[in-house]
KEROZA-676692 format. One record per residue: y, x, z of N, C-alpha, C in turn; residue in three letters. Coordinates in steps of 0.2 Angstrom, whole numbers, padded with zeros to 4 digits, always signed. Layout:
% KEROZA-676692
YXZYXZYXZALA/...
***
This chain:
% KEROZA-676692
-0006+0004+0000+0000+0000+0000+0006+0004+0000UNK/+0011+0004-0005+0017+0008-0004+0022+0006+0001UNK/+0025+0011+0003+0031+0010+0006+0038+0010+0007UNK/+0037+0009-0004+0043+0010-0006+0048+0004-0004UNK/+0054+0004-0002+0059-0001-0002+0058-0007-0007UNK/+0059-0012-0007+0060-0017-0013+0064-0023-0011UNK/+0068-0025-0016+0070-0032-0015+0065-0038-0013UNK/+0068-0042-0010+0061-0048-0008+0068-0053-0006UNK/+0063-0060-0005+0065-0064-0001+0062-0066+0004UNK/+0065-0066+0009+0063-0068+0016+0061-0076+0016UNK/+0057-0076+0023+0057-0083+0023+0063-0089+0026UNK/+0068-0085+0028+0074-0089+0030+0078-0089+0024UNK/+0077-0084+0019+0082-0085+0014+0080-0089+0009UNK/+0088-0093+0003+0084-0097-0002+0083-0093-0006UNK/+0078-0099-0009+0074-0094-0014+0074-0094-0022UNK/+0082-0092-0023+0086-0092-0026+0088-0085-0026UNK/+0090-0082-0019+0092-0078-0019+0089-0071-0016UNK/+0090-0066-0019+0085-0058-0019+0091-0054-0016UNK/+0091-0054-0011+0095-0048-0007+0091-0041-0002UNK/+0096-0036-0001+0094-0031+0001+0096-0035+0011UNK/+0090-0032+0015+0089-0033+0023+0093-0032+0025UNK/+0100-0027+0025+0105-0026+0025+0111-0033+0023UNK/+0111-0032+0018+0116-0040+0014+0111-0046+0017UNK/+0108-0046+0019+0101-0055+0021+0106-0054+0027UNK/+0106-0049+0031+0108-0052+0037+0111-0054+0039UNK/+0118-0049+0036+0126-0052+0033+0128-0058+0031UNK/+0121-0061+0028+0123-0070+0025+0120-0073+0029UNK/+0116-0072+0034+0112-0076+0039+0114-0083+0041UNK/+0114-0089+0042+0117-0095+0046+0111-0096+0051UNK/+0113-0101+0053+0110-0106+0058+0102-0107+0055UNK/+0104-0107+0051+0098-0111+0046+0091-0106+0047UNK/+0093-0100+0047+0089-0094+0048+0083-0096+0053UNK/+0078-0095+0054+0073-0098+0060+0074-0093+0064UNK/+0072-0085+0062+0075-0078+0067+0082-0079+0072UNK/+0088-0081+0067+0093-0081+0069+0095-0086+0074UNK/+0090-0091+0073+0093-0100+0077+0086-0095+0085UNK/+0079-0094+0082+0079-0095+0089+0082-0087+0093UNK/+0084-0083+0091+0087-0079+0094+0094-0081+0098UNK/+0097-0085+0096+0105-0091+0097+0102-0093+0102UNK/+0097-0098+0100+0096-0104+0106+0092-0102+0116UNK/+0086-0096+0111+0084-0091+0119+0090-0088+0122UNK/+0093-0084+0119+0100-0083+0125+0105-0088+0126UNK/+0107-0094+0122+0112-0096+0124+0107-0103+0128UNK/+0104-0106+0132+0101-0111+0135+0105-0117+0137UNK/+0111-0116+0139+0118-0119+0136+0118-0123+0131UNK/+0117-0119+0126+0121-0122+0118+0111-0127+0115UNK/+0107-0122+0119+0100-0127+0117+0098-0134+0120UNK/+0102-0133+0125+0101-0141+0129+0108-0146+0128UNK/+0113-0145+0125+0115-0148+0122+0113-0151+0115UNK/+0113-0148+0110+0107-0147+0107+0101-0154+0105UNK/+0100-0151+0111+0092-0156+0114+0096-0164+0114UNK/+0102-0162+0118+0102-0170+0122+0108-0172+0114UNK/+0109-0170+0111+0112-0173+0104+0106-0177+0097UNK/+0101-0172+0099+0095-0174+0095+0092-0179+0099UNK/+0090-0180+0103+0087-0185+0106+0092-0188+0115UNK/+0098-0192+0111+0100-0194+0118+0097-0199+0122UNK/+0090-0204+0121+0089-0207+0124+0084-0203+0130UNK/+0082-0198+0129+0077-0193+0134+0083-0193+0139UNK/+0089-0194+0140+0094-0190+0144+0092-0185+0146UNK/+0092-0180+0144+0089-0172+0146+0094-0171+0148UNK/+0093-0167+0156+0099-0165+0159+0097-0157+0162UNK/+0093-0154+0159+0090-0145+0160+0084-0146+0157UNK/+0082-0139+0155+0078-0136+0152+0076-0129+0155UNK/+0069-0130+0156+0067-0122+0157+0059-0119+0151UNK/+0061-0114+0152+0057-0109+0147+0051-0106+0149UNK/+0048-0110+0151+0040-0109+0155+0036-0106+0149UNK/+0036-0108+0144+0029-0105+0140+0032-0101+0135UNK/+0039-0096+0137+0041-0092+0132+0039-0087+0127UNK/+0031-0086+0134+0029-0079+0132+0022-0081+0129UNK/+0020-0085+0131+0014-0088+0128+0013-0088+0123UNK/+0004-0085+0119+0003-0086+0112-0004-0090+0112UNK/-0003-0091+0106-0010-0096+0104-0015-0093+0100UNK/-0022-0093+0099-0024-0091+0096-0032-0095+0096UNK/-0034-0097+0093-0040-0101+0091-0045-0095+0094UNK/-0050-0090+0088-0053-0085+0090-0048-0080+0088UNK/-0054-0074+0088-0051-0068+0086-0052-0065+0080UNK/-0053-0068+0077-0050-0068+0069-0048-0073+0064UNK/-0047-0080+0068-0046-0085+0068-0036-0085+0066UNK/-0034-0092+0063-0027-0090+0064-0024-0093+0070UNK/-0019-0090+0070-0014-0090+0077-0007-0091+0076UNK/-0003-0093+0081+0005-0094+0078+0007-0093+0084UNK/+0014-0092+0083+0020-0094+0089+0024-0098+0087UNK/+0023-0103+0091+0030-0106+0090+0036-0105+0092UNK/+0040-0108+0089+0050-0105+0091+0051-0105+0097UNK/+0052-0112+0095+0055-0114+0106+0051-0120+0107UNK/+0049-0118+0113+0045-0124+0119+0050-0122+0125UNK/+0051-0130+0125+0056-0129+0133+0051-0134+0136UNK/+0057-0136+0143+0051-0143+0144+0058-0144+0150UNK/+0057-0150+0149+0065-0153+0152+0063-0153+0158UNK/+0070-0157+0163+0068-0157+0171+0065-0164+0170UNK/+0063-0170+0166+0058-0175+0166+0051-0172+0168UNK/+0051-0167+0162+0042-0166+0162+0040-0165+0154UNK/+0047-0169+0149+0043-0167+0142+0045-0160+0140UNK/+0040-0159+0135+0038-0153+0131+0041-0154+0124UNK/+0046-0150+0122+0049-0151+0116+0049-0144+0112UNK/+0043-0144+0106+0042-0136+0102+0048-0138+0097UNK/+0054-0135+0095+0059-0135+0092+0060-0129+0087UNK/+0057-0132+0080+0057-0128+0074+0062-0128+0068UNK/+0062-0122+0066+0069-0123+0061+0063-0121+0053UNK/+0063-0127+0050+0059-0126+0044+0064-0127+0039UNK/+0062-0121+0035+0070-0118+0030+0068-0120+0024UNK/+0060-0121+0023+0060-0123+0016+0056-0129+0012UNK/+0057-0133+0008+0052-0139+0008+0046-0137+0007UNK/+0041-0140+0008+0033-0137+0008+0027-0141+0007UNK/+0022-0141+0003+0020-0147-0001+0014-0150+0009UNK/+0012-0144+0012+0007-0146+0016+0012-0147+0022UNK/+0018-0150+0025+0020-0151+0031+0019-0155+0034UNK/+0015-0161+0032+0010-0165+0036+0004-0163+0042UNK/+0002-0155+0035-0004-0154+0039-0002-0148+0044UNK/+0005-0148+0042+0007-0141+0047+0008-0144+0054UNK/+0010-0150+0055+0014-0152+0060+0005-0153+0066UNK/+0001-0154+0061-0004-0156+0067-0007-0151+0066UNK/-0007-0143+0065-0008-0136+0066-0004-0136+0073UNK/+0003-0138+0072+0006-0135+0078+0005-0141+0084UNK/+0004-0147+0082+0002-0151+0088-0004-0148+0092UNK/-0010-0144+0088-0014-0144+0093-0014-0135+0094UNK/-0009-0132+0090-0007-0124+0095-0004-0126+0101UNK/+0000-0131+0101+0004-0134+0107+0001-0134+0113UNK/-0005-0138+0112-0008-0142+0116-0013-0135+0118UNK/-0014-0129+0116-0017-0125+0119-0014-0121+0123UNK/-0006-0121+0121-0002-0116+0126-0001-0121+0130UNK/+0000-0128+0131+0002-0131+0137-0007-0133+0144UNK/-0011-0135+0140-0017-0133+0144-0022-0126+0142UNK/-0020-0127+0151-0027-0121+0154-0033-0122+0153UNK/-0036-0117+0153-0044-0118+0152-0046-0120+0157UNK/-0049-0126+0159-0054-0131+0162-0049-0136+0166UNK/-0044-0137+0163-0039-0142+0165-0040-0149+0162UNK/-0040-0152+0166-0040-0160+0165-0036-0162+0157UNK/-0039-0165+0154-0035-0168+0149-0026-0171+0150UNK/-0030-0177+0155-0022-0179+0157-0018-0176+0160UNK/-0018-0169+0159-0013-0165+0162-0008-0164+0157UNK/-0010-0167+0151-0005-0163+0144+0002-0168+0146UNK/+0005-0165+0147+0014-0168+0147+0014-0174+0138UNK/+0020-0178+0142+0023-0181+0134+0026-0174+0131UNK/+0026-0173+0124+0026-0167+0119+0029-0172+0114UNK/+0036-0166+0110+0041-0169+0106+0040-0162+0099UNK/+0035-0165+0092+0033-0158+0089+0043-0161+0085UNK/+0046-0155+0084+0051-0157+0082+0056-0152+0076UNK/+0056-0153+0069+0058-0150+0064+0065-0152+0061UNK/+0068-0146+0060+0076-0147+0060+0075-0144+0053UNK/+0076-0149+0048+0076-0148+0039+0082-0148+0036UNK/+0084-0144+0032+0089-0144+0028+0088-0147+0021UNK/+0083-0152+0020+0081-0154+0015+0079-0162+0019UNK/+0078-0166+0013+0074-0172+0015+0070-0171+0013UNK/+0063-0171+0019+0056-0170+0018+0052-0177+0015UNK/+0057-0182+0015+0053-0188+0015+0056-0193+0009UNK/+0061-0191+0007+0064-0190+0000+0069-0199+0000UNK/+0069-0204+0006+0072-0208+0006+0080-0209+0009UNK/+0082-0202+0011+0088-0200+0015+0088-0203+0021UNK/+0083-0205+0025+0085-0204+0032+0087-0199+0038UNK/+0090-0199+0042+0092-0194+0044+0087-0192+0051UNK/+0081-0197+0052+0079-0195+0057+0072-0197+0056UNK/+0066-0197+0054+0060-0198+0053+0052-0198+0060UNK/+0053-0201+0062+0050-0202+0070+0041-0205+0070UNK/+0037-0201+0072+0029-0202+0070+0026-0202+0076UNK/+0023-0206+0078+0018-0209+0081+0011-0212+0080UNK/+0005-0211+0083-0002-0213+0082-0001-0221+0083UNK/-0002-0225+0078-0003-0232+0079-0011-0234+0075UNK/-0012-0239+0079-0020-0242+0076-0016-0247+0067UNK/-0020-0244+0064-0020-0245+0056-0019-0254+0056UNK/-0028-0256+0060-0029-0263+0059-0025-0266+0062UNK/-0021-0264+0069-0016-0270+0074-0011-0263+0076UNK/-0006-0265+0071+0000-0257+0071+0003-0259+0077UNK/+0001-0265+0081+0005-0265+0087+0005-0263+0093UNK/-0003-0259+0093-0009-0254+0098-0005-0247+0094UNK/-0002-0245+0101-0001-0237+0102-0005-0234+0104UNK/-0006-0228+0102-0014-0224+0105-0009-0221+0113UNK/-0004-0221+0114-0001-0217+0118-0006-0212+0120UNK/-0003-0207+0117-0007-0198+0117-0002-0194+0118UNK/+0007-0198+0121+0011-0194+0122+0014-0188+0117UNK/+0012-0190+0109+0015-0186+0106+0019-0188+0099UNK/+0023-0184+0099+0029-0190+0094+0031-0182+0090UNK/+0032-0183+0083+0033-0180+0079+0040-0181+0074UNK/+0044-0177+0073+0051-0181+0073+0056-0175+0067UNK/+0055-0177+0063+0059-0173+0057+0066-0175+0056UNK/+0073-0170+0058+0077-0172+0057+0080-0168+0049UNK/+0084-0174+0045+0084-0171+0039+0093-0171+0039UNK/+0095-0165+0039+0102-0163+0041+0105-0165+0036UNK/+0102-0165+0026+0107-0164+0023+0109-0174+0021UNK/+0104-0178+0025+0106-0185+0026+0112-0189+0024UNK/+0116-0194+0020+0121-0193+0019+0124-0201+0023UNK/+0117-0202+0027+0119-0210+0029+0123-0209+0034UNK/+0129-0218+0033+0134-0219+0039+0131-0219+0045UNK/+0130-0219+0048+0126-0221+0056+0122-0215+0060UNK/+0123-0208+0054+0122-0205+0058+0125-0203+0066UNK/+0125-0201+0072+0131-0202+0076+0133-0196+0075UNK/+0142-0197+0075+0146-0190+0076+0144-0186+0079UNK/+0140-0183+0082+0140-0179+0086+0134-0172+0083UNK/+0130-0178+0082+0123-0174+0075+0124-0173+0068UNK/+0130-0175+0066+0134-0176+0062+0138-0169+0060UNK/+0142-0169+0065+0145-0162+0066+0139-0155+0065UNK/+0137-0156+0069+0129-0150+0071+0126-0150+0062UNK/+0123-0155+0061+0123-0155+0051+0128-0151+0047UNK/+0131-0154+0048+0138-0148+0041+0137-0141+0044UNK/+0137-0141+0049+0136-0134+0054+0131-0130+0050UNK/+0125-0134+0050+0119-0132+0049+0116-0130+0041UNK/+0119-0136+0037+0121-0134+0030+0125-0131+0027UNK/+0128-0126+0029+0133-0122+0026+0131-0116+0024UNK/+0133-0112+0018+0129-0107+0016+0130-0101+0019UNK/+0135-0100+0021+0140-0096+0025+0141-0098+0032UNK/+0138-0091+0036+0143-0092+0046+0149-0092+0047UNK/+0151-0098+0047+0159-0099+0047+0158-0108+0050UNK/+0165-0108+0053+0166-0116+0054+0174-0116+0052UNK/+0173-0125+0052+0179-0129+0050+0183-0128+0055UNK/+0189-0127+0053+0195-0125+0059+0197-0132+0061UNK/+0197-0137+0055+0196-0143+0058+0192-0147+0062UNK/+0187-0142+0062+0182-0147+0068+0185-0146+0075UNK/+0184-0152+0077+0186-0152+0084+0181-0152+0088UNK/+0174-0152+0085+0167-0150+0092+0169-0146+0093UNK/+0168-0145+0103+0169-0138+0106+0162-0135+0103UNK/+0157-0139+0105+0152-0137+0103+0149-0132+0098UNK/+0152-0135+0092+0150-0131+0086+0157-0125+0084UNK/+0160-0125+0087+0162-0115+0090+0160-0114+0094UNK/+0156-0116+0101+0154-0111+0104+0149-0111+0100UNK/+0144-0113+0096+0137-0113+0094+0139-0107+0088UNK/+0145-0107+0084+0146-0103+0077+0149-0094+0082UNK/+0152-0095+0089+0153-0088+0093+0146-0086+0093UNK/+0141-0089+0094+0132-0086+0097+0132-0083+0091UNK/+0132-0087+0087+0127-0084+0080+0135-0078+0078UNK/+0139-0076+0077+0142-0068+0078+0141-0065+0081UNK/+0139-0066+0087+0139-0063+0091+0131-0060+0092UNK/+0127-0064+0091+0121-0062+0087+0121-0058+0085UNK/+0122-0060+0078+0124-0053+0070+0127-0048+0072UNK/+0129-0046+0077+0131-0041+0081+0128-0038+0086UNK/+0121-0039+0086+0117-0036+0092+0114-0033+0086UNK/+0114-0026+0088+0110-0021+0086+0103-0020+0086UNK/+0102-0023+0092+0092-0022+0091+0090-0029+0090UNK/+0094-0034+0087+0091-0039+0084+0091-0036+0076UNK/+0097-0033+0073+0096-0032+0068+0090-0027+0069UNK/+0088-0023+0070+0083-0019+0070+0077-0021+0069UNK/+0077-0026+0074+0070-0031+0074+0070-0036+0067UNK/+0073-0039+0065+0075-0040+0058+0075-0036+0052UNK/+0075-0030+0053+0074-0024+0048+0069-0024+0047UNK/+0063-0022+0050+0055-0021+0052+0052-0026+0050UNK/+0055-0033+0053+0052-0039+0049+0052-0040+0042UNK/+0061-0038+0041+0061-0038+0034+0055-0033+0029UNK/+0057-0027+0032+0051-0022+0028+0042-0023+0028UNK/+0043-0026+0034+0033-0028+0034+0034-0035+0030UNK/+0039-0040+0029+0037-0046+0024+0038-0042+0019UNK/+0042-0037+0017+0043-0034+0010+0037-0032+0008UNK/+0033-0026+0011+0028-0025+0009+0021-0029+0007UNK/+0022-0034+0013+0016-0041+0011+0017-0041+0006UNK/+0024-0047+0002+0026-0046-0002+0024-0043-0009UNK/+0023-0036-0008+0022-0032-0013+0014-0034-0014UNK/+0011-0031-0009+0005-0032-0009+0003-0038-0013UNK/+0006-0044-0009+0003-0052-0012+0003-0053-0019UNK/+0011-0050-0021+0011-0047-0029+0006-0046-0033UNK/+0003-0039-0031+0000-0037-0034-0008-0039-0034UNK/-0007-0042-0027-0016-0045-0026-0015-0052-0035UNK/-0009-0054-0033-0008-0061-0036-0008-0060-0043UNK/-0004-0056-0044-0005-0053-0054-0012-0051-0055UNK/-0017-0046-0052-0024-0045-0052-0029-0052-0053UNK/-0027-0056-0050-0030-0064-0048-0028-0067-0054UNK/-0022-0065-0056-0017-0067-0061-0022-0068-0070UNK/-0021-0061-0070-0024-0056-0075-0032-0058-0075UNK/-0035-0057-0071-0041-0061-0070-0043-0067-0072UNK/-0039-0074-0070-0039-0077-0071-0036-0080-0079UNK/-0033-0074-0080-0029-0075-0087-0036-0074-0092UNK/-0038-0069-0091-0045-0067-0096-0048-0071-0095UNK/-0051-0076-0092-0057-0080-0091-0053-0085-0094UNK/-0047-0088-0091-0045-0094-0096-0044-0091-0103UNK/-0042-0084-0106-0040-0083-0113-0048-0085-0117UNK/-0052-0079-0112-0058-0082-0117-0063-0088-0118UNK/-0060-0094-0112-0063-0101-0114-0059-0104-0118UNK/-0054-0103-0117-0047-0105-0123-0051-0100-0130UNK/-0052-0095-0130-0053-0091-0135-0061-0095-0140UNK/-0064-0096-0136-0071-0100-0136-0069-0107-0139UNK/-0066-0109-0136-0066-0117-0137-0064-0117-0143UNK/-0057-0113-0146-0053-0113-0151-0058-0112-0159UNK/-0066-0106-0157-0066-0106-0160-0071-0109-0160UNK/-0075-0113-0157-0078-0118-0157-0076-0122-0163UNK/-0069-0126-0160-0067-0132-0166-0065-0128-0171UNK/-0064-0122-0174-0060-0119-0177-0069-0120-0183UNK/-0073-0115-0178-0080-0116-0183-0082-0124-0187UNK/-0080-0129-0180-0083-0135-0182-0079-0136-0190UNK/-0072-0136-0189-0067-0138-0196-0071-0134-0201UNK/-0073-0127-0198-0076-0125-0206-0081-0126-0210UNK/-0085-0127-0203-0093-0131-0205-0090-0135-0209UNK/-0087-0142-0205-0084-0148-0210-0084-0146-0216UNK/-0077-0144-0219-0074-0141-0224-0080-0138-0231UNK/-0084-0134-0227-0091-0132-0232-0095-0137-0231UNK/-0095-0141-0228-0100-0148-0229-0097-0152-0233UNK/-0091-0152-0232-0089-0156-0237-0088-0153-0244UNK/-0087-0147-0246-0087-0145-0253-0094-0144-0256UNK/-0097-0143-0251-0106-0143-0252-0108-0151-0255UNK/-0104-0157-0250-0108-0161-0252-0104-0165-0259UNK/-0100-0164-0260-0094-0164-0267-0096-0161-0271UNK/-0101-0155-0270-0103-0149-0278-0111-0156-0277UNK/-0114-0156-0272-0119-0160-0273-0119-0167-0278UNK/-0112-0169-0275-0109-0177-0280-0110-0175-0286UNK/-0105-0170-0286-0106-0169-0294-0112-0167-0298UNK/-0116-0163-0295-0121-0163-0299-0126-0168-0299UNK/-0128-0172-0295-0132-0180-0292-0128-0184-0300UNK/-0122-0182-0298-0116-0187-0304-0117-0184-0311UNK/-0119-0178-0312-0120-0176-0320-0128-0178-0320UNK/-0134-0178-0317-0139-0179-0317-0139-0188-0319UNK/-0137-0190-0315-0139-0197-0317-0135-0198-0323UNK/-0130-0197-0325-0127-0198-0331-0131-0195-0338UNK/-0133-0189-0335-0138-0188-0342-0144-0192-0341UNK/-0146-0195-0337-0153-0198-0334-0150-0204-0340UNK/-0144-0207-0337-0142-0215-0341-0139-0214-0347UNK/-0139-0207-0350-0139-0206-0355-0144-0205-0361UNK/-0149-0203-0357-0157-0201-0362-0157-0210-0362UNK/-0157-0214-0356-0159-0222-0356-0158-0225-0364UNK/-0150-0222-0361-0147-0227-0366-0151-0224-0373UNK/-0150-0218-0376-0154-0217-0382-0157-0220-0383UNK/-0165-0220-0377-0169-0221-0377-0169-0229-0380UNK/-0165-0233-0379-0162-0239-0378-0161-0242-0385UNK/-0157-0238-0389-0155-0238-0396-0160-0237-0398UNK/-0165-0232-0397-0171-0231-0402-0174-0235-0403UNK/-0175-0238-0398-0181-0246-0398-0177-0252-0401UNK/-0170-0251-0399-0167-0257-0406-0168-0255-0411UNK/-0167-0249-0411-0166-0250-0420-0178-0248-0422UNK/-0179-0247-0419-0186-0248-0421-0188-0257-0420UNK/-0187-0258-0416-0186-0266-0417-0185-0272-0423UNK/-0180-0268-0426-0173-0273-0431-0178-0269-0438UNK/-0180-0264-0436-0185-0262-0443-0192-0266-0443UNK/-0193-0266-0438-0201-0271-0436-0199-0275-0442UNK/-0193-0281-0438-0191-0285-0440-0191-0286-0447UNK/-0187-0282-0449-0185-0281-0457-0192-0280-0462UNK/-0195-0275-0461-0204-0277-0462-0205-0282-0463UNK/-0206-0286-0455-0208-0293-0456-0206-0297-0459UNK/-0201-0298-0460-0197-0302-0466-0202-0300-0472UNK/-0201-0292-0475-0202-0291-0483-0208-0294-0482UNK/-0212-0292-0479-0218-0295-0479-0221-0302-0479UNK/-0216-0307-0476-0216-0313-0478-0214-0317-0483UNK/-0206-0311-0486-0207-0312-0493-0211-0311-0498UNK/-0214-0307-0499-0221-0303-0501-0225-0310-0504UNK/-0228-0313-0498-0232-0315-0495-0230-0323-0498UNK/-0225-0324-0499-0221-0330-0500-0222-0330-0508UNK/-0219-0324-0510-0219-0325-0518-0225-0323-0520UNK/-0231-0321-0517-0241-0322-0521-0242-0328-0521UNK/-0241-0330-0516-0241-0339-0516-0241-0342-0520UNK/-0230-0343-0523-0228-0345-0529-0232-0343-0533UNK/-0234-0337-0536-0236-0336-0540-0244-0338-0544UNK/-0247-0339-0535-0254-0343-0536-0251-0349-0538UNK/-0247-0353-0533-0247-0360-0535-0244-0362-0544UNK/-0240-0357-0546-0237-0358-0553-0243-0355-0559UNK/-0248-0351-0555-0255-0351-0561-0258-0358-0557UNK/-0260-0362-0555-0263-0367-0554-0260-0374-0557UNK/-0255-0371-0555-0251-0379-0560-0252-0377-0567UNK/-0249-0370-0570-0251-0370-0578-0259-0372-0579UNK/-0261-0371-0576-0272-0373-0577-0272-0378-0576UNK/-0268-0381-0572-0268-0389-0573-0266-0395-0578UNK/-0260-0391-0580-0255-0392-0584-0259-0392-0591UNK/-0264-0388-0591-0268-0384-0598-0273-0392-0598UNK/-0277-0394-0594-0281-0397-0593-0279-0402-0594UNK/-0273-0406-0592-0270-0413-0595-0266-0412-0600UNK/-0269-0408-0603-0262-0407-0610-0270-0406-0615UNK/-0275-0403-0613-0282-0405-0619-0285-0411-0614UNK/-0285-0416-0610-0287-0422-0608-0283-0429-0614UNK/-0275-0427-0614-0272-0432-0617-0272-0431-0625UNK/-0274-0424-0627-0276-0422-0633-0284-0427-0635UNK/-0289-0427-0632-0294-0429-0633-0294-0436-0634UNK/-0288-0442-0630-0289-0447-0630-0285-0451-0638UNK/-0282-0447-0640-0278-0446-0646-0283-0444-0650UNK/
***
């Protein structure tokens, strides 16, 4: 794997944009997941106001950071994750607080990946089930994940056949979509939104949230901590060489899968390519066939015909024979019958002679 530098894009940047670790961190906002939970771990202030603006019906009035250090892990070569922020109010709810920067085709199946890492950082091994707290999995999007503009998208386990039956499992799943344009958003998550989609860490000199100047002071002030950039650098350069890496595993996968499609492509093409030839010499095959089949029967129906004419005309000869021969035949006759009348004629000519 090389170690050379390369452009990349991070997972908090858009993906649009190819900057140097340096220049990514210089544009960094809110929006950033490294930068938001870095803001929200030091500032506990600005995350519980935060809290109690996303969800003011909790009235969350403190938050503490019990499972900060905690990670999860299935087995040991199994996958694993941290999630951002897990606080857990002074109620008793558990709220994991994600900054998801990009839209993603499997976020359905992400949220119940984290619903059940959750459930392994909050229970101990051989702890009662109902020990698991009410739990808030909760995504802060700068897109509409659900593509209707709501500005808040709220999930719970209901029975299919009677949607009236809550499984109450204590777990509520809740996408909020910042770049949302409806009226009823409340002012105050409203402010936090614009905050939150801007390309640039900056705020409106017209905003009058205290809120959202102190929140835009953390994040400077942030980008101003030297061992976060550092940590940032590292991250950037191990995503950079994944990156490379996945590159090159991808293009190899790429190239591979290129040659197996070119050749079934190549195959098929020539498959139909064969078949039109076949056709093509079938058909001039079967068309020299016509014609010869065509010229045979034609001399066939022409010897006929010949043949045809020769028996007429040996026929109309028959014919004409029979005739002469008829007349032939006609005039011996006359000619018996004309000696018979003269002998007769002789005979009554010395009959009348003798009576005289």
């Amino acid at each position: 794997m090389s170690n050379k530098r390369t452009d990349f894009i991070s997972p908090s940047a858009p993906a649009s944009s190819i900057l140097e670790p340096e220049q990514e961190w210089e544009s960094l906002t809110i929006r950033s997941d490294f930068l938001f939970y870095k803001v929200m771990e030091s500032h506990p202030d600005l995350l519980l106001q935060l809290l109690q603006r996303l969800f003011p019906k909790l009235e969350i009035e403190g938050i503490s950071f019990p499972y900060a250090q905690r990670y999860a892990k299935i087995t040991e070569d199994g996958k694993g994750s941290r999630l951002d922020i897990i606080v857990k109010t002074l109620q008793g709810e558990i709220i994991n607080l994600e900054m998801q920067v990009r839209s993603i085709k499997n976020m359905p199946k992400r949220t119940r990946f984290y619903s059940s890492i959750l459930d392994l950082v909050l229970l101990d091994s051989g702890e009662e089930y109902n020990k698991l707290p009410a739990s808030y999995i909760v995504f802060l999007c700068p897109f509409d994940p659900f593509g209707i503009d709501m500005y808040r998208y709220s999930f719970e386990r209901r029975c299919i056949e009677a949607p009236n039956i809550v499984l109450n499992d204590d777990l509520k799943i809740v996408f909020f979509n910042a770049s949302s344009k409806q009226p009823e958003i409340p002012e105050s998550l409203r402010s936090f939104f614009l905050y939150m989609m801007q390309d640039h860490a900056e705020v409106d000199n017209d905003d009058t949230d205290p809120f959202i100047h102190d929140l835009h002071r953390a994040v400077l002030y942030a980008k101003q901590n030297q061992e976060w950039r550092r940590e940032y650098m590292i991250l950037s350069a191990k995503f950079a060489d994944i990156m490379s890496e996945g590159r090159e595993i991808g293009l190899e996968i790429g190239r591979e899968e290129g040659r197996e499609i070119g050749l079934e492509i190549g195959r098929k093409e020539g498959r139909e390519e064969g078949r039109a030839e076949g056709r093509e010499e079938g058909r001039e095959e079967g068309r020299e066939e016509g014609r010869e089949e065509g010229r045979e029967e034609g001399r066939a129906e022409e010897k006929i015909n010949t043949e045809r004419e020769r028996l007429r005309a040996q026929e109309a000869d028959l014919r004409a024979l029979a005739a002469e021969r008829k007349a032939t035949e006609a005039e011996q006759t006359i000619e018996k019958l004309s000696a018979m009348i003269e002998t007769l004629q002789a005979k009554l000519d010395s009959l009348s002679a003798d009576r005289r």
